[in-house]
Every structure is written in structure tokens, then in C-alpha cells.
C-alpha positions, 0 to 999 in steps of 0.5 A: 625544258629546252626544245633546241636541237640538239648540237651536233659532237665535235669528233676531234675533241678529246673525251671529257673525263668523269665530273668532279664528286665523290664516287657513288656509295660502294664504287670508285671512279675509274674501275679497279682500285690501283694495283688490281687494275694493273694485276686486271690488265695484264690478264686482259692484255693476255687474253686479247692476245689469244682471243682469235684462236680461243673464239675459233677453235672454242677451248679454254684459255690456259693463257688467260687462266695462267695470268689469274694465277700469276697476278693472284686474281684467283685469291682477290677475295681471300682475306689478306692474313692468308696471303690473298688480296683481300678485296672487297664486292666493288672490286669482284664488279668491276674486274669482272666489268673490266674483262668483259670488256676483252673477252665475255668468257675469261671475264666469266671463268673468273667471277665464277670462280671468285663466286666459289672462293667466297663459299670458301672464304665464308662457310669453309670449317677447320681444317679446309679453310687454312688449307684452301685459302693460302692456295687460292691466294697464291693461284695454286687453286682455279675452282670450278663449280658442279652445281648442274644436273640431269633432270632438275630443270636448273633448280639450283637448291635440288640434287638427286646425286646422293653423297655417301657418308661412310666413317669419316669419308664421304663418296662422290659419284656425280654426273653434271651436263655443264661444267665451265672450265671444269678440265682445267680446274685443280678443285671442285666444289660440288652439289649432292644430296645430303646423307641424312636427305629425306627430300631432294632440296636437303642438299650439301656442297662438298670440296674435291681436290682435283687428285682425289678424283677420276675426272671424265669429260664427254662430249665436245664443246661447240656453242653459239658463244661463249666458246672460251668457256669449255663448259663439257659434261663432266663426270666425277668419282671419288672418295674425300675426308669428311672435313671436305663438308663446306657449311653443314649437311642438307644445309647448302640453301643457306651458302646459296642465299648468301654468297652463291646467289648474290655473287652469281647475279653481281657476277654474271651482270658486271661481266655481262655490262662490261661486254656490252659497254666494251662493244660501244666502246668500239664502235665509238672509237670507229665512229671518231677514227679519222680514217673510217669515220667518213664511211659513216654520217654521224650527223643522222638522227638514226646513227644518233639514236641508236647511240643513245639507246645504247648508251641509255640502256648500260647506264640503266643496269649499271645503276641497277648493279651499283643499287644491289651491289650496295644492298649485298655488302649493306649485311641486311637480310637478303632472303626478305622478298624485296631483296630478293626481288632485285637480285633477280631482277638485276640478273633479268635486267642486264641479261635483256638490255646488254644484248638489247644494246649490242643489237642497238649497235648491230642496227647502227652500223650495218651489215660491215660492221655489225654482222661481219666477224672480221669488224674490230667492232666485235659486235658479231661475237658480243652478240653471239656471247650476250644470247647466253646472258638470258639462259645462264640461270633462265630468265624465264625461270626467275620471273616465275620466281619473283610472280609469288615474291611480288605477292608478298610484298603488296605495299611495293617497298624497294630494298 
């Protein structure tokens, strides 16, 4: 191993490009594939463009959202025959990657609604499927997810709401304290206990369309970050068809299994990753601009290392995500404890090593350019955004999670 110092980088050299080779298995070289890259930087281009007045004033971005629509971005997962893009896992990671990079909350509101278009996709029944599907492909249907509750603690396979079956209608009356983008939203796809329930985890996922409801937000919106995702409580009454049932009664465990949980964690840590790789980015680009770059001494060993353990730190979840990616769309069975045990702990992992890398970046720069919100850094708004990161479904709660998975597996195999 060699022991030279190391050289020091030539600041006016042009960046090199990625090596020769093929991709790694499940991704591709360069971000989105053509043609959603260019459907992905309109809407990133629209949303830096509000960003100043979504961040300060904390409401939604009905900009940013109308250019989901107009791109079909709302109906990347939706199969092709319905008039949707018909992309795959890879690309739900690296749009969601790639709008971290602008802004963490429209990079949210997508993959969470891209999360609930898959439930759609893959457990809707006849007659909702064909009616949903071309709606979503043509961006005429922007999901919102109900899945919080009073009193459950975040346990997401619990509700106590009780959906009523009556004939062929099923009642809503649900109450949910957090619900992002929730009064923008033209459908609902909602988590009760099941009619037949006799325990508070029989529960069932229902779809509302907007009009089928009296819609009531309380509240005002006013976090740390993520301030662009207008997640208010929200209250929902109505009465739809029964064929609004997504997959079966007291069966909504199995749609958590197999799309909400793998699509939340895939999500959440791509749109997580690109925040934090969009934060170095920045500060790289500060760091070999001609006229600030003299501010800095780009020679000290602290600046440098710092650098490194930023970079070291998103290299690290990106192997992470690009492993589980590849087990998702491998159809093994992901309820086995080793499946489940990196799902969660690519959730656990890029939620502390993204923050972990922004406050790596904060140290770097200083106060100027780390702590103030007027830096073109942004480092102060990554940070605040990436706090959220560990308490978007509790690390805490899915370590006590994987403590009992980990005894399961006594001879540590990996997925």
C-alpha cells in the first residue's frame, strides 16, 4: 500500500467522467434513463424556480406538482398499455435521486406518490385498476397517502379507524395527524380497520377519489424542513363503491410488504441520497469557482478531510441502495429476516450518513457558508430537511424491529 502524501487536485481541470464498464446490475450510468431525464429536469428546473417562496413561506409546490402532471412523471410506473411510462425500480431511485438534488420535499411528494401508484398498479381489482391507471398516466391523478393515526405510535400495519361495509358502499370517517400534500391531492388512498376486523392489525386500504369526500384540514404547516410538503392533519368522511377495496379485506399487511414498505425505504433513501449528494455538489463547485475559491485553503488537511468523509459517507448508501434496489426487483421473498433486515437498515443507514455528510459539509465550510441560509451552498436547508430523514418512520422504532430479526438469523447470511 502506498504511503505517499497524497497529491494535491488540480482545480482548473475539467471533472473526469465515469470510467469505462458496464453499469452496475439494476442501474445506469448517468441517472435517469433518456427521456425521463429530460421529463425529470423540467420539473427540477420549475422547482428551483419557486424554491425561494416554497421554503419561506412553507406551502406546497403546485408549480412543481403541475410539471409532474405535464411530464407524466405521475404515471412513471404505470404500465405502458395504460398510457403511462412504464418504468422500472431503477428509475423511481434515480428521479427521486435526482430531485433531491433541487429540493428534498418535491423529490418526496413524488416518490410517495409513485409508492402509492405502485399499490395501484399491482393489487388494484377490476374495475378501479382500468379507471385509475389511465388517469394517473395522463397526470390527471396526484396520490396522497393516509396511513398515520392518533395513538398507534407510527405502527403502520395497525388502524383503529373502523371502515364500515354497508351493501355495496364502504363509509370513510378517518382522521390522520400528518398527511403530505394531502390539499392538493385529487385521490386518496387510505388505511382502516377492516369490517370483518376482529384486531387492530386486520386492516384494509381503500381508494377515495377527491370528490367522493368532505376533505378538512386543521392546523398550520410550520417544521424545521421539509417545508414544501404541506403535510397537515386532515380529516376525511365519505362514502365510496366497494370496488374502491385495493387487494382484500384485513389483508393490507401483504401490499405493506410487498410495495409500500420496499417503495417507502428505496424512496425516502434515493430522495434522501440525492439531497445530500446535491449539498457536496455545491460545495465542490464553491470550492473550484475562480472567484470564491481564494476564500478557502483547499490545500488543508481538515477541508480535505472533511471532503472525503462526505463523499465516503454517500458512496457508502449508495451501494447500499443500489444492493437492496437489486434484491426488490430480484421477486425473492422479502418477508425472510435477511431481506427485511437490509430494508431496514438501508432506511437506518442513509437517514444518519446523509445528515452525517451535510454536518461533515457544514464543519467544512463554516459559519459563511454552512450556517448562513443565504450561502448558494444550501447547506443550512439540507440540513434542516435531512433531520426529518431519522424520524420519517423512527429509526429508533426499526431497530427494535430488526433486534428480534437479527435473532432469527443466527448464522448472519445476507440477502
Amino acid at each position: 500500500m502506498s504511503t505517499a502524501a497524497p497529491k494535491t487536485p488540480d482545480l482548473d481541470a475539467p471533472g473526469r467522467g465515469r470510467a469505462a464498464g458496464p453499469p452496475r446490475a439494476g442501474s445506469r450510468p448517468g441517472g435517469p434513463a433518456p427521456g425521463i431525464a429530460e421529463r425529470t429536469a423540467a420539473v427540477a428546473r420549475v422547482a428551483e424556480e419557486h424554491l425561494e417562496r416554497t421554503e419561506r413561506d412553507a406551502v406546497f409546490p403546485v408549480e412543481a406538482l403541475a410539471e409532474m402532471r405535464r411530464t407524466g412523471l405521475l404515471g412513471l410506473l404505470v404500465p405502458a398499455e395504460y398510457g403511462g411510462l412504464g418504468g422500472t425500480l431503477t428509475d423511481l431511485v434515480d428521479v427521486s435521486m435526482e430531485l433531491g438534488r433541487t429540493d428534498m420535499s418535491v423529490a418526496m411528494i413524488l416518490a410517495m406518490h409513485l409508492q402509492q401508484s405502485e399499490a395501484v398498479v399491482r393489487h388494484a381489482a377490476p374495475p378501479l385498476r382500468e379507471e385509475l391507471l389511465p388517469l394517473l398516466a395522463a397526470g390527471d391523478l396526484y396520490l396522497a397517502s393516509v396511513t398515520t393515526e392518533v395513538g398507534k405510535g407510527g405502527h403502520l400495519l395497525r388502524s383503529y379507524a373502523p371502515l364500515t361495509e354497508t351493501g355495496d358502499t364502504l363509509r370513510i370517517d378517518r382522521t390522520a395527524p400528518i398527511v403530505t400534500g394531502g390539499t392538493e391531492a385529487d385521490g386518496f388512498l387510505i388505511t382502516m380497520r377492516s369490517p370483518h376486523a376482529t384486531a387492530d392489525h386486520q386492516v384494509s386500504l381503500v381508494y377515495a377519489h377527491r370528490r367522493q369526500l368532505e376533505v378538512v384540514a386543521d392546523g398550520v404547516w410550520c417544521p424545521m424542513g421539509m417545508r414544501a410538503s404541506h403535510s397537515l392533519p386532515l380529516t376525511l368522511t365519505g362514502t365510496v363503491p366497494a370496488h374502491q377495496l385495493v387487494g382484500e379485506h384485513g389483508a393490507f399487511h401483504r401490499i405493506a410488504g410487498s410495495v409500500f414498505g420496499p417503495l417507502a425505504h428505496l424512496g425516502w433513501s434515493a430522495v434522501w441520497l440525492g439531497t445530500a449528494a446535491g449539498a457536496l455538489s455545491r460545495v465542490l463547485r464553491l470550492l473550484r469557482d475562480p472567484v470564491t475559491r481564494k476564500r478557502f485553503d483547499t490545500t488543508s488537511e481538515l477541508l480535505l478531510t472533511r471532503l472525503s468523509r462526505a463523499r465516503q459517507r454517500l458512496d457508502t448508501v449508495h451501494a447500499l441502495l443500489r444492493r437492496t434496489e437489486a434484491l426488490v426487483a430480484s421477486g425473492d421473498d422479502l418477508s425472510a429476516p435477511a431481506a427485511q433486515l437490509l430494508l431496514n437498515g438501508l432506511k437506518i443507514t442513509a437517514a444518519e450518513e446523509c445528515h452525517g455528510a451535510v454536518e461533515d459539509l457544514v464543519d467544512a465550510v463554516g459559519l459563511r457558508h454552512g450556517y448562513l441560509q443565504d450561502s448558494p451552498t444550501r447547506l443550512e436547508k439540507a440540513l434542516r430537511d435531512l433531520r426529518s430523514a431519522a424520524l420519517n418512520y423512527s429509526n429508533d422504532r426499526l431497530h427494535l424491529a430488526d433486534g428480534p430479526l437479527s435473532l432469527l438469523d443466527p448464522g448472519v447470511r445476507f440477502a
